[in-house]
C-alpha positions as CSV (number, residue, x, y, z in Angstrom):
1,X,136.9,99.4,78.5
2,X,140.4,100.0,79.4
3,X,142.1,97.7,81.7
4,X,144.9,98.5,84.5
5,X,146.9,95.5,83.5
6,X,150.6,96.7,83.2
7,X,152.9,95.8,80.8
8,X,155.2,92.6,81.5
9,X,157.8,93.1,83.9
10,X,160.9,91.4,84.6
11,X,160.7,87.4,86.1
12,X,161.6,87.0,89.0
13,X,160.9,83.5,90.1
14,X,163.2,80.5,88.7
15,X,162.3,76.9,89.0
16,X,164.6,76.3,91.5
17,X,162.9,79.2,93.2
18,X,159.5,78.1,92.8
19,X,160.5,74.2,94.4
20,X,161.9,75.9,97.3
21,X,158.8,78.3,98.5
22,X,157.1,77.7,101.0
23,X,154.3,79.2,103.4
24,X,154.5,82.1,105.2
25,X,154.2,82.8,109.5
26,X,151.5,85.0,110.7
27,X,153.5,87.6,112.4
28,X,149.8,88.3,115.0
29,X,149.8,84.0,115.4
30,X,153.0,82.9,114.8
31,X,151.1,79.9,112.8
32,X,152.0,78.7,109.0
33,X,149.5,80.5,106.4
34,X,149.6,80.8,102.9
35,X,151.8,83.0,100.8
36,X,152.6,84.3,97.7
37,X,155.5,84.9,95.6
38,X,155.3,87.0,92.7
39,X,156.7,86.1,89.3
40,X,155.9,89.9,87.8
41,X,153.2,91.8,85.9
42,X,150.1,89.4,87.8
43,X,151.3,86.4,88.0
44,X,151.7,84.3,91.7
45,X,153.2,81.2,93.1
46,X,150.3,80.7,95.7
47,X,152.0,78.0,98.8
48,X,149.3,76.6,101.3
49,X,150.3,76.3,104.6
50,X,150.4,72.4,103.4
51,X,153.1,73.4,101.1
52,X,151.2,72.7,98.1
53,X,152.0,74.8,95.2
54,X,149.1,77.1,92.8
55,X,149.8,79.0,90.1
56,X,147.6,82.4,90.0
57,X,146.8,85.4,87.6
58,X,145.7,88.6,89.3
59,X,144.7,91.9,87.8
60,X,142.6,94.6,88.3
61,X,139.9,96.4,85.8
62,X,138.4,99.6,87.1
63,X,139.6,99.2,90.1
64,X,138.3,95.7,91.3
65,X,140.8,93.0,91.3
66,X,139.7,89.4,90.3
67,X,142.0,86.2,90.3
68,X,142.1,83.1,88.5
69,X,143.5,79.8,88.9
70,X,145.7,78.8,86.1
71,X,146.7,75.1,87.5
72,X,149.1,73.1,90.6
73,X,152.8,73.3,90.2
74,X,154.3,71.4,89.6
75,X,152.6,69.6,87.1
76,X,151.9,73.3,85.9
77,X,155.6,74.6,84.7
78,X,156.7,77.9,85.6
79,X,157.3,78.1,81.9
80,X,153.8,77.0,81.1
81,X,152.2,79.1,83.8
82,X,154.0,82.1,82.0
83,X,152.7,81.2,79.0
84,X,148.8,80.8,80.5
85,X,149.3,84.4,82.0
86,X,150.4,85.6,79.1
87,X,146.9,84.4,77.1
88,X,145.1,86.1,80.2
89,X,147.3,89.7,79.8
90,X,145.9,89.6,75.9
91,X,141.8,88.8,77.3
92,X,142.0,91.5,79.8
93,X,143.5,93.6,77.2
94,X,140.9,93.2,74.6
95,X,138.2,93.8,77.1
96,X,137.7,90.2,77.8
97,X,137.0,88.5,81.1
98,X,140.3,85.2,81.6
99,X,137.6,83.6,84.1
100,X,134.0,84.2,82.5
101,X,135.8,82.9,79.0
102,X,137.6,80.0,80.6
103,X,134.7,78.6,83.0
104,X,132.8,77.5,79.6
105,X,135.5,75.5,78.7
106,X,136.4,74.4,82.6
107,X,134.5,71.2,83.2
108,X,131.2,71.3,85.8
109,X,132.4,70.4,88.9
110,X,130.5,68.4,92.1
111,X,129.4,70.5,95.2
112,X,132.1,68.7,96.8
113,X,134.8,70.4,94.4
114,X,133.1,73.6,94.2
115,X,133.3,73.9,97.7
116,X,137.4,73.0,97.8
117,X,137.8,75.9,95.2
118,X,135.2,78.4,97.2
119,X,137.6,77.4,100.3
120,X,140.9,78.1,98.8
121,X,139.6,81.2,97.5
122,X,137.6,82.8,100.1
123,X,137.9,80.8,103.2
124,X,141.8,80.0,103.5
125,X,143.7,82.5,105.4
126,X,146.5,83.9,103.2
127,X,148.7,87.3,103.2
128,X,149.1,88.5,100.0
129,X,152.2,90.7,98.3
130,X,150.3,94.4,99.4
131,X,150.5,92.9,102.9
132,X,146.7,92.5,102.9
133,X,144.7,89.6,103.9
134,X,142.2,87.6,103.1
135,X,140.1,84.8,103.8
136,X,138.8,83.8,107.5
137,X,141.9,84.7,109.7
138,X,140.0,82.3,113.1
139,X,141.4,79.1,113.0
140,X,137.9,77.8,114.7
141,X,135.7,79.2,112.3
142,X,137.9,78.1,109.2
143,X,137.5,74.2,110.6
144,X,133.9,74.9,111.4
145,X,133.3,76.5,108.1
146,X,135.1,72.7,106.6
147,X,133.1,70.7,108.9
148,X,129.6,71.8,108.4
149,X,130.5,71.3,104.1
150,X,131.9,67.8,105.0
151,X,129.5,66.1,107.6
152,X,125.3,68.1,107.1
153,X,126.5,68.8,103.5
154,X,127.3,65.5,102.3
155,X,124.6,64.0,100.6
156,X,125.0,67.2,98.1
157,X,128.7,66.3,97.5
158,X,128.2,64.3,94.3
159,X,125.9,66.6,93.0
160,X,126.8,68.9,89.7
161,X,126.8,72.5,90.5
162,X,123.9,73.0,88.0
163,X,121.9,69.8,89.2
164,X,121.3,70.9,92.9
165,X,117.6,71.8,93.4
166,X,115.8,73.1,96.3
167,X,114.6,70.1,97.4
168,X,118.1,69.2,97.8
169,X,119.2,72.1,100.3
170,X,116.4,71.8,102.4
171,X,117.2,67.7,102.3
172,X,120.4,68.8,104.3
173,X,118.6,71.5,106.3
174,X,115.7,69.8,107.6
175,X,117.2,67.2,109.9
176,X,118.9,69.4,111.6
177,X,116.8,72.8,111.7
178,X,114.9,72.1,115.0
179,X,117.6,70.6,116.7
180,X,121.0,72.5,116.0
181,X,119.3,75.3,114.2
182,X,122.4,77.7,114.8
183,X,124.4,75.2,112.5
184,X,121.8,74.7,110.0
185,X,121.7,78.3,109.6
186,X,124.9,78.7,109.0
187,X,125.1,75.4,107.0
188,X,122.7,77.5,104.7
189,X,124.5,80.2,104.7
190,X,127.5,78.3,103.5
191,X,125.8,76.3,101.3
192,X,123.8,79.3,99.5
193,X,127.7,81.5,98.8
194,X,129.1,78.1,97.4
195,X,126.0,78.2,94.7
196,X,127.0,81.7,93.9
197,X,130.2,81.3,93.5
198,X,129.2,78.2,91.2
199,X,126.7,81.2,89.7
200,X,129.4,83.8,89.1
201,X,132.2,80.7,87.4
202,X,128.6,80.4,84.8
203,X,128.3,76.5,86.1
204,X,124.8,77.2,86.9
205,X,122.2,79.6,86.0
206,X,118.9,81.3,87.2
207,X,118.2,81.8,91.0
208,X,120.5,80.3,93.9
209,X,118.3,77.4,95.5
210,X,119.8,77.9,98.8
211,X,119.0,81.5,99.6
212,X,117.1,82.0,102.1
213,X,115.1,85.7,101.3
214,X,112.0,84.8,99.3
215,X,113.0,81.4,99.3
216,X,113.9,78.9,101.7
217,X,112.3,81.4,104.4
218,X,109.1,80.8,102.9
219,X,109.7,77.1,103.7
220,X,111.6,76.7,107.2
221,X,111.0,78.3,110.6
222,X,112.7,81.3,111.6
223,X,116.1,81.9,111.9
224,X,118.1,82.4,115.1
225,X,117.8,86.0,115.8
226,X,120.4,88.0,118.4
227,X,117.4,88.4,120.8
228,X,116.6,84.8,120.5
229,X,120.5,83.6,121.1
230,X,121.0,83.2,125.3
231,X,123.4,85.0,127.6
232,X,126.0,83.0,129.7
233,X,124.4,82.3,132.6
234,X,125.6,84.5,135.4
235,X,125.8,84.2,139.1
236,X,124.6,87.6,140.5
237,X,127.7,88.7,142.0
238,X,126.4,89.6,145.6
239,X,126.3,85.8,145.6
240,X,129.9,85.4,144.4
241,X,131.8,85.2,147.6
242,X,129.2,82.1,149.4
243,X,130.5,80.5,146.0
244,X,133.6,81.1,146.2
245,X,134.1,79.9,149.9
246,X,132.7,76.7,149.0
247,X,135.0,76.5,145.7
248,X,137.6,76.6,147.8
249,X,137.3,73.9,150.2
250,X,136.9,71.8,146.9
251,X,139.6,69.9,145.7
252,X,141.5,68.9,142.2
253,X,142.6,70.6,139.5
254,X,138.9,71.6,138.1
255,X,138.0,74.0,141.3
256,X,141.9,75.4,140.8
257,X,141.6,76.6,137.4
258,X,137.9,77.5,138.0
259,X,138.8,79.7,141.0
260,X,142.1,81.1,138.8
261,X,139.4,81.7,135.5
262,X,137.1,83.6,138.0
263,X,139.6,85.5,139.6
264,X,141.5,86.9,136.2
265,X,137.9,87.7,134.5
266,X,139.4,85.0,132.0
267,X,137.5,83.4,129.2
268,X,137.8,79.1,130.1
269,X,139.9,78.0,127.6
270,X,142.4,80.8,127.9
271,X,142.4,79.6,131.5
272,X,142.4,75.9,130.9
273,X,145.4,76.3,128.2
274,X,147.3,78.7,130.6
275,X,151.6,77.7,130.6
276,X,154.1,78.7,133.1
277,X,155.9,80.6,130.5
278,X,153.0,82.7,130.0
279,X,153.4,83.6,134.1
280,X,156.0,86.4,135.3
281,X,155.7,86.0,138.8
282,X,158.5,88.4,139.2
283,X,156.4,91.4,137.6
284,X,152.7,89.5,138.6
285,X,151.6,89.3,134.9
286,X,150.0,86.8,132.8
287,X,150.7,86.9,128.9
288,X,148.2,85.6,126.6
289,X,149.1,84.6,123.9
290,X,147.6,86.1,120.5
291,X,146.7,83.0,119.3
292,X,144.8,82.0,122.5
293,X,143.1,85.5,122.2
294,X,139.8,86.5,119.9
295,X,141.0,89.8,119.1
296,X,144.4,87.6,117.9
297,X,146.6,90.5,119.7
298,X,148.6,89.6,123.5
299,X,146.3,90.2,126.4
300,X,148.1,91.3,129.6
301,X,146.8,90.1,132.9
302,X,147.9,91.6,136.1
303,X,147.6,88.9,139.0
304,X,146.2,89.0,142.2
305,X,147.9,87.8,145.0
306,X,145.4,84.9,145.5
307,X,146.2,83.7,141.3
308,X,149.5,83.9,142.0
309,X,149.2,81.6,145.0
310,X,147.7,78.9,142.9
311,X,150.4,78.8,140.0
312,X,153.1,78.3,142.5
313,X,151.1,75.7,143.9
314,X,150.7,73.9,140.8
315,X,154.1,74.6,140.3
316,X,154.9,72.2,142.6
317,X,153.8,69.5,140.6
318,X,155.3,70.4,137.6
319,X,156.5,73.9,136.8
320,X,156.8,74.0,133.0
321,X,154.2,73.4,130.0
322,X,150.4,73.5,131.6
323,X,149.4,74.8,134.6
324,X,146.4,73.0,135.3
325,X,147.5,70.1,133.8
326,X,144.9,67.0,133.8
327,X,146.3,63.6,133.0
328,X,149.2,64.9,130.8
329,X,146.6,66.7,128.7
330,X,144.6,70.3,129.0
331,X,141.5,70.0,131.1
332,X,138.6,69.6,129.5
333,X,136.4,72.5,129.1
334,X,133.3,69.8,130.6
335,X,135.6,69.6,133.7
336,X,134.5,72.8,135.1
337,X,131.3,72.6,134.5
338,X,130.8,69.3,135.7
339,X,131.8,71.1,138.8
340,X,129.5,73.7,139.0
341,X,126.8,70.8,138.6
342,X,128.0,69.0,141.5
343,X,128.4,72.2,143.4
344,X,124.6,72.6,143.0
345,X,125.5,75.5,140.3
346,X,124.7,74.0,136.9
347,X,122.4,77.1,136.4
348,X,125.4,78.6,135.9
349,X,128.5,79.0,133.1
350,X,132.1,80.0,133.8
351,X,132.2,81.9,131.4
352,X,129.0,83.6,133.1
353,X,131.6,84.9,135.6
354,X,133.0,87.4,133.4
355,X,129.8,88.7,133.6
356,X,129.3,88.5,137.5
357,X,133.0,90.4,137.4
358,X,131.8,93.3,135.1
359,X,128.6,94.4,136.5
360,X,130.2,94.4,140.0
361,X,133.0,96.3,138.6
362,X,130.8,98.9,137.2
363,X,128.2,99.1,140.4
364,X,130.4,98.8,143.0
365,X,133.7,100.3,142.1
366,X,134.6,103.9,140.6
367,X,137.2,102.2,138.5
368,X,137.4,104.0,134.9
369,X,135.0,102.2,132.2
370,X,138.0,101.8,130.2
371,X,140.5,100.3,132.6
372,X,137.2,97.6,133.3
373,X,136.8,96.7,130.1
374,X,140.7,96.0,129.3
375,X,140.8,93.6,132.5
376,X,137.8,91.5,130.2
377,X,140.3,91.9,126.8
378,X,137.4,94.6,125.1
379,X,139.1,97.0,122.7
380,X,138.9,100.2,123.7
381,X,139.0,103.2,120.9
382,X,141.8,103.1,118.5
383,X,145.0,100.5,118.3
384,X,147.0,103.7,119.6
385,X,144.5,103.8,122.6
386,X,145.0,100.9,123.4
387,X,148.7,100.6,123.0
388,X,149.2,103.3,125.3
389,X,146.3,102.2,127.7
390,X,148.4,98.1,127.9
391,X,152.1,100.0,128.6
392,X,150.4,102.4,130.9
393,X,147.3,100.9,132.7
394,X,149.1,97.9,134.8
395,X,148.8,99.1,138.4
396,X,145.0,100.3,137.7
397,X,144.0,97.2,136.8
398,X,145.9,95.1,139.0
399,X,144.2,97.2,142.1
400,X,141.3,95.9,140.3
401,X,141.8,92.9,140.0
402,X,143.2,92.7,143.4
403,X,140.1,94.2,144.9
404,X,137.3,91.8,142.9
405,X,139.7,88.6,144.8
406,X,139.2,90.6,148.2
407,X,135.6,90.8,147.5
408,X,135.2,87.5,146.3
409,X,136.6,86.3,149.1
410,X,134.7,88.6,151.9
411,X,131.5,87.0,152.7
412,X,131.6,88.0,156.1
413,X,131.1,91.9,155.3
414,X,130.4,91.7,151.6
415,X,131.8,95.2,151.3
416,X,133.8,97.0,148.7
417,X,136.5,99.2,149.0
418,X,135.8,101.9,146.5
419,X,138.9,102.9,144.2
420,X,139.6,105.2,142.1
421,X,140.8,104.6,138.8
C-alpha cells in the first residue's frame, strides 16, 4: 500500500519559536481557539486556547488523514518530537499504522483519561494549517459535552477502558433516564463514541457496551424522538396586543427587556445580553454579535421606533455596557419568565413570541418569506444570498418590524396594514 507521506521538508519551528506560540482568535467569534504551527513534512505544535503545548504527527494514506499524539512540550523537545515523527514517517512508509502499533505499547487508560484524549481530539474547537476546522465550534455544547462526562459519568471514571461492562453504562443511565431523559440520551451517546474511540486505539475489544441499537434499546425506554420534543409555547398572536397592553403598564427591568425581546423577534438571551455599543441609534440598528448568534455570523436588527424608545430610556440609567442591566449583572433568563407567571401567562415562553411574530407575519402581512425569515436570523439560500439580502434588505424589514410594534400595540382595532415587501 503506498502512502502519501512526503519526503522531509525544511524545519521551520525553533525552540525559541515553539515557547513563544500561542493560540489562535476565531476570526467568526473573536474568542481564543486552538492552533497549530507546523514544523514541516507532518509534524505540529498543537497550542490549546489554555496555552498548553502538544506535539502532533499527521499524514494521510489513501486519502484519509489520521493524527497521533506524540507527547506535551515541553517535556517533549522539539528535537525529540522530530525524532518521534521521524519513527512514524518510516511506519507509514512500510505500510504500517504509527497509532494501531503504538496503542499496544501505550498503557490502558481510565474512562476518565480516555474521555480527556476523545475531547482534545474530537470535541475541542481548533483551526488547523488548510484553514479547516474541527471539533465542536458552540461554546455551549462543548461545556455540555464536558459536563455530562464529569458529573452522570463519574462513577465510570476510574474504570479501564477494557473493564466497562454494560451493567456499568446503564448504572449511569438509569437514574437519570425518566427524569432528564434528553441528557441521558445524550450522556449515552457520549459515552458509547468514547468506547469506540477506546475500540479503534485497540484498548478494548468485542462490541461497544454503550450502544444503544441491539443493545441498550433492548433494555431502556425509548429515546426522545423529534415528535416527542415540545414546541415553545406560543401566545396566539391575535392575543398579542391585550398582552402587550398589560406588559406595559408593568414595571422594572424584566417587562423592558421582555417587551424589547418581543418586539425585535429576538431569541432571550440575545435580548438579555444586549450592550449599548451593539445600538446605532443614528441608523436604528441593532448588531448582534456573532458570538451571541447560533449561526455564529452578525445578525442585523432594524429597530422600531417603540425599541428604540426603551434603550434611550435605559440609557438614562447608564448608557454603556448592558442595557437591561439587573443588579450590576445580566438578567436572568428566570426573570422573564417569572413575569409571565405573575402576569397569569406561565403557559407561555418568550421565546414562544418568535413564534407568535412569524405566523402573524406570514397570515397577516404580504411581506416576502425571505425578508420574514431574516428579521428571526433563518439563513436563507446561499452565504451570497444572504450577503446581499443583509446589505440590501434594511428598510423591508424595518417596515416590518415597525408594523408587528403597531399591531402589537393596536388592541383597539386589531388591524394590519398590509405591506408589500
Amino acid at each position: 500500500m503506498q502512502s502519501d507521506t512526503m519526503p522531509r521538508s525544511e524545519k521551520k519551528l525553533s525552540e525559541k519559536a515553539a515557547k513563544a506560540a500561542k493560540p489562535s482568535i476565531s476570526k467568526k467569534t473573536g474568542k481564543t481557539c486552538a492552533a497549530r504551527y507546523s514544523d514541516g513534512a507532518g509534524l505540529y505544535l498543537h497550542v490549546k486556547p489554555n496555552e498548553r503545548k502538544s506535539w502532533v504527527f499527521v499524514w494521510k494514506r489513501n486519502k484519509i488523514k489520521y493524527e497521533k499524539g506524540l507527547g506535551a512540550y515541553p517535556l517533549i523537545s522539539l528535537a525529540n518530537a522530530r525524532k518521534k515523527a521521524q519513527q512514524c514517517r518510516e511506519m507509514v512508509a512500510d505500510g504500517r499504522n504509527p497509532i494501531h502499533i503504538s496503542a499496544e505499547k501505550l498503557k490502558e487508560p481510565t474512562f476518565r483519561e480516555c474521555f480527556e484524549r476523545y475531547y482534545d481530539d474530537k470535541v475541542e474547537f481548533k483551526i488547523l494549517p488548510n484553514g479547516k476546522t474541527t471539533g465542536l465550534k458552540n461554546e455551549k455544547s462543548r461545556q455540555q459535552f464536558r459536563m455530562t462526562m464529569e458529573r452522570y459519568a463519574k462513577p465510570l471514571h476510574n474504570i479501564k477502558v477494557s473493564q466497562v461492562e454494560i451493567e456499568d453504562v446503564l448504572g449511569v443511565l438509569r437514574p437519570i433516564w425518566n427524569s432528564k431523559r434528553e441528557t441521558a440520551s445524550r450522556t449515552q451517546g457520549r459515552i458509547e463514541r468514547i468506547l469506540s474511540y477506546a475500540i479503534a486505539y485497540g484498548w478494548r475489544e468485542g462490541p461497544n457496551p454503550a450502544a444503544w441499537v441491539k443493545n441498550l434499546d433492548n433494555i431502556l425506554p425509548p429515546k426522545p424522538t423529534a415528535k416527542s420534543k415540545r414546541n415553545h409555547p406560543a401566545l396566539p398572536y391575535a392575543d398579542v396586543p391585550a398582552f402587550m397592553t398589560e406588559l406595559r403598564q408593568r414595571e422594572g427591568v424584566a417587562a423592558l427587556v421582555t417587551e424589547f425581546a418581543i418586539l425585535t423577534a429576538a431569541r432571550s438571551k440575545q435580548a438579555r445580553s444586549a450592550c449599548f455599543e451593539d445600538i446605532d441609534l443614528k441608523s436604528g440598528l441593532w448588531s448582534v454579535p456573532a458570538d451571541k448568534m447560533k449561526s455564529e455570523i452578525v445578525h442585523t436588527v432594524p429597530l422600531c421606533r417603540r425599541s428604540q424608545e426603551i434603550i434611550c430610556l435605559q440609557a438614562q440609567k447608564s448608557g454603556k455596557g448592558l442595557i437591561f442591566l439587573h443588579k450590576r449583572k445580566m438578567l436572568s433568563e428566570n426573570a422573564p419568565r417569572a413575569l409571565l407567571i405573575r402576569m397569569g401567562y406561565g403557559h407561555i415562553t418568550l421565546h414562544g413570541f418568535r413564534a407568535s411574530f412569524k405566523t402573524w407575519a406570514t397570515s397577516k402581512t404580504n411581506f416576502q418569506r425571505e425578508i420574514i425569515e431574516m428579521a428571526m436570523a433563518h439563513k436563507i439560500g446561499d452565504d451570497a444570498e444572504m450577503a446581499y439580502l443583509r446589505e440590501t434588505a434594511h428598510d423591508k424589514r424595518r417596515a416590518l418590524m415597525q408594523s408587528w410594534s403597531d399591531y402589537c400595540h393596536n388592541i383597539q382595532s386589531g388591524e394590519v396594514v398590509r405591506l408589500h415587501g
